[in-house]
C-alpha positions as CSV (number, residue, x, y, z in Angstrom):
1,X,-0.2,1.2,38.8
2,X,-3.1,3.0,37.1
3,X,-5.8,1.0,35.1
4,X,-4.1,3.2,31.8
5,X,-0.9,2.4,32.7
6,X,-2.1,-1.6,32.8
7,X,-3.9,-1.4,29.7
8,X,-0.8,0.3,28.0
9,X,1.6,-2.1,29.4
10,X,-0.7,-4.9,27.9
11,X,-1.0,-3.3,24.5
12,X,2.5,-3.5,24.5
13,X,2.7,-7.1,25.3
14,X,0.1,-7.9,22.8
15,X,1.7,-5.8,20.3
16,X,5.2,-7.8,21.1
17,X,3.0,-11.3,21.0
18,X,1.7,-10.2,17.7
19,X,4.1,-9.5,15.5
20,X,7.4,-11.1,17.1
21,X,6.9,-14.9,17.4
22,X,4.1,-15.8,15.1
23,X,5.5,-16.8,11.5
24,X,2.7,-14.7,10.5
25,X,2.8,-11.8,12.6
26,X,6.3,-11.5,11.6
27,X,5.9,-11.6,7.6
28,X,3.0,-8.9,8.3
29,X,5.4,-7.0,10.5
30,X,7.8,-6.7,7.5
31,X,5.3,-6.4,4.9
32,X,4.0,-3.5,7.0
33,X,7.7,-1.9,7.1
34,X,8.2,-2.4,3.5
35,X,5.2,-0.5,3.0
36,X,5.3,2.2,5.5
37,X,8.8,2.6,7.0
38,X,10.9,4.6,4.4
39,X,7.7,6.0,2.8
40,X,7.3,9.5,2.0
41,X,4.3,11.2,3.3
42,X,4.3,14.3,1.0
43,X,1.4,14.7,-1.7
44,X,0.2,17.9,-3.3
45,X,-3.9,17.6,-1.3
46,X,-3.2,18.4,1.9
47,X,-5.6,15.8,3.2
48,X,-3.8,12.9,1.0
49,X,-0.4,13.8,2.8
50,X,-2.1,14.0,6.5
51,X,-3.8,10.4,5.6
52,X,-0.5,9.2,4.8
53,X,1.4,10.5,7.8
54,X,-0.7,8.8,9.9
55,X,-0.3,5.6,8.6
56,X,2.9,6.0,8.9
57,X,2.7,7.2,12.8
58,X,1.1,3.9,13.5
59,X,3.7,2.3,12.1
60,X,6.2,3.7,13.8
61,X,5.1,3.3,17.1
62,X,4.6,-0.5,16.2
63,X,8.0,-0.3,15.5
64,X,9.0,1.0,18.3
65,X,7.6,-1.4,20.2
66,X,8.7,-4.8,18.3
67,X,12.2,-4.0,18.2
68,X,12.2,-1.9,21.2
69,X,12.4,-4.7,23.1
């Protein structure tokens, strides 16, 4: 296994530690898909809508990853 295939295998663990089995992690997890999850990106400044998309990216891919499991 490569050194970037370790570190990504122990993002995702982290990630998984984070937000699935600490009361907290979990009530930021939700608050985070509340917030971001059926958001819409779209704004009339360009830069506004690319901000916004990539909150929601990151996001995603936590998702992904939490209930990915």
């Amino acid at each position: 296994m490569s050194p970037e295939e370790k570190e990504a295998e122990a993002f995702v663990v982290n990630v998984r530690a984070l937000f699935g089995k600490d009361a907290t992690g979990i009530k930021v997890y939700e608050n985070l898909k509340q917030t971001y999850q059926d958001r819409s990106s779209f704004s009339t400044d360009s830069m506004q809508m690319a901000y916004r998309e990539g909150q929601r990216s990151v996001f995603l891919m936590i998702q992904s990853i939490v209930e990915g499991a």
